[in-house]
C-alpha positions in Angstrom: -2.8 0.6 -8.5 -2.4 -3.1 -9.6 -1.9 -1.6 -13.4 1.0 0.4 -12.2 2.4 -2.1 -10.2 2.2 -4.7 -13.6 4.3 -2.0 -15.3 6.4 -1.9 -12.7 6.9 -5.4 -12.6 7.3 -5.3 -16.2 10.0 -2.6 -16.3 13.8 -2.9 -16.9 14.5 -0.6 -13.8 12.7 -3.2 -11.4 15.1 -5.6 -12.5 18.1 -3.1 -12.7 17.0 -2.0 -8.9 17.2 -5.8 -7.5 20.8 -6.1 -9.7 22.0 -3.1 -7.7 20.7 -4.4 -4.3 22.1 -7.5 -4.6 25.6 -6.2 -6.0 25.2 -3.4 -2.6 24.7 -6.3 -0.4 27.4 -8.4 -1.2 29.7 -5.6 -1.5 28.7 -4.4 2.3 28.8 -8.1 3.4 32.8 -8.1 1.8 34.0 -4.7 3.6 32.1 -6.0 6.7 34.3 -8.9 6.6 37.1 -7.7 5.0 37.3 -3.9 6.1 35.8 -4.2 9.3 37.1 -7.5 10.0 33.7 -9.4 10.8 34.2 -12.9 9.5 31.0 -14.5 8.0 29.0 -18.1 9.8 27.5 -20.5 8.0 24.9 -18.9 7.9 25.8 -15.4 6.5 27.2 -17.9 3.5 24.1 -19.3 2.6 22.1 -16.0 2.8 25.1 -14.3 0.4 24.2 -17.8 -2.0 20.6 -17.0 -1.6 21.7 -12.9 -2.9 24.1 -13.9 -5.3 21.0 -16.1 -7.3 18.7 -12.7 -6.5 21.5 -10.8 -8.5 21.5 -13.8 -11.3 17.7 -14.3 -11.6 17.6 -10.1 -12.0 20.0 -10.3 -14.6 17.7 -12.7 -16.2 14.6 -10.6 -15.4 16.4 -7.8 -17.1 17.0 -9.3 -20.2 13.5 -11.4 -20.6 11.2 -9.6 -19.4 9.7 -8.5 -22.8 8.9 -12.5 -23.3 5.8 -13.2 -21.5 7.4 -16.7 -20.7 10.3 -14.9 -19.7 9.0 -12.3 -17.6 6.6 -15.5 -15.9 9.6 -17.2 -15.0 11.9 -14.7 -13.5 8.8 -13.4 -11.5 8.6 -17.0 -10.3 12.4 -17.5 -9.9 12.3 -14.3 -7.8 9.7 -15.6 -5.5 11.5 -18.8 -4.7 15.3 -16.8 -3.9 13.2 -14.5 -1.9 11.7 -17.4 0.2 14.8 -18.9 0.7 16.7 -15.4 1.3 13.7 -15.1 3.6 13.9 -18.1 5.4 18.0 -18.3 5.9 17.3 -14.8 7.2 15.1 -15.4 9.8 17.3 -17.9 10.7 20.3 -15.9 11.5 18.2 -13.5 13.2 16.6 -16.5 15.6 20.2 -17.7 16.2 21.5 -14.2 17.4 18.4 -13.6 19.2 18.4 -16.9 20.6 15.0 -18.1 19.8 16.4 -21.3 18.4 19.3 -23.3 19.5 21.5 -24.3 16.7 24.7 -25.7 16.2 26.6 -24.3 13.3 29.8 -25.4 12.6 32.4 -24.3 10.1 31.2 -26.5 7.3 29.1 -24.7 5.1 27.1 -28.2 4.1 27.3 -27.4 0.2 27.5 -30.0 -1.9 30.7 -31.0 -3.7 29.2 -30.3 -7.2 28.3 -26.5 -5.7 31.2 -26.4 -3.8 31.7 -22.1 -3.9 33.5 -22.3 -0.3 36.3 -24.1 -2.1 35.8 -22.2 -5.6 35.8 -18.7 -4.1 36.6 -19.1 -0.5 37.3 -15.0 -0.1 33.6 -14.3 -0.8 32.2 -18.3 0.6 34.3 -19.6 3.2 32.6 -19.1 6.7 34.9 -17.7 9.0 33.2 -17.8 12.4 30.5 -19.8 14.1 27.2 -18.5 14.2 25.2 -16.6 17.0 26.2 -12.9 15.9 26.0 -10.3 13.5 27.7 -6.5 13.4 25.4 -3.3 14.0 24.9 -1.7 10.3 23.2 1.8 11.7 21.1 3.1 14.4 21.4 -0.1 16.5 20.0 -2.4 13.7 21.8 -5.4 13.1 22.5 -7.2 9.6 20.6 -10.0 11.0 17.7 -7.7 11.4 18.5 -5.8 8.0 19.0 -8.7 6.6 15.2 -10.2 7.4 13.3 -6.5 6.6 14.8 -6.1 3.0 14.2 -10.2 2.8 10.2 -9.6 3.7 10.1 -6.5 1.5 11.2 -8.5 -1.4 9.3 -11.6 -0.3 6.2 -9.3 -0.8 6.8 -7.6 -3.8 7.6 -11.0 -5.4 4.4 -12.4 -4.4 2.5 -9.4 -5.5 4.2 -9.0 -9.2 4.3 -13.2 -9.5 0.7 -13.1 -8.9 0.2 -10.2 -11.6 2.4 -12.0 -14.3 -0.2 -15.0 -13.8 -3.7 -12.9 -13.9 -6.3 -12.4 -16.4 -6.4 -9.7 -18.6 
């Protein structure tokens, strides 16, 4: 099992799979908000930052993963975007559910050097305050979508990180 999970982890469609889940959820998060009309919070920003470096560090993967430094690092890169994909997740889902309190306001808090509200404000700019996210099917919301794709990928990335760094 763990020797076809290392050549899984070592295999150009692993990487091409994560480029087409992140380019899928960012293109349902823009007809959500664009076709459906269901402006994005604060937090649906951050967790589309958090997808669009999941969709960069799997182009990466893709293209280094023959370099054993290369495929170390974008195994490692992958674990930290899903942790913070992860956590921004649960996040949104403990502000709809309202198991935390939290005050979101318009201002997406980046930083004026990472300033992608202001760059790209059709795919950045938070358009609604936080506390709710549309159904996607069967009465599952993107908030809880969101945080069973984010703990899938938070445990394959453990598990293929872990196998980049083992003995042979």
């Amino acid at each position: 099992m763990l020797g076809k999970s290392s050549c899984l982890s070592r295999s150009s469609w692993y990487w091409l799979g994560l480029i087409i889940l992140g380019l899928s959820m960012e293109g349902i998060a823009l007809f959500f908000q664009y076709g459906l009309n269901y402006g994005p919070c604060v937090l649906c920003i951050h967790v589309r930052i958090w997808v669009m470096a999941l969709t960069a560090v799997a182009i990466l993967g893709f293209f280094a993963r023959k370099a054993p430094w290369g495929a170390k690092l974008s195994h490692l890169l992958m674990l930290v975007v899903s942790l913070g994909l992860t956590e921004r997740s649960w996040q949104t889902l403990a502000v709809e559910r309202g198991w935390v309190i939290d005050s979101c306001s318009m201002n997406s808090g980046l930083p004026n050097w990472f300033a992608l509200d202001q760059w790209f404000p059709q795919v950045f700019e938070p358009w609604e305050p936080c506390g709710y996210t549309p159904e996607l099917l069967f009465g599952i919301t993107m908030a809880e979508g969101l945080m069973l794709i984010s703990i899938l990928l938070l445990g394959v990335s453990i598990l293929f990180s872990a196998l980049q760094f083992r003995s042979k």
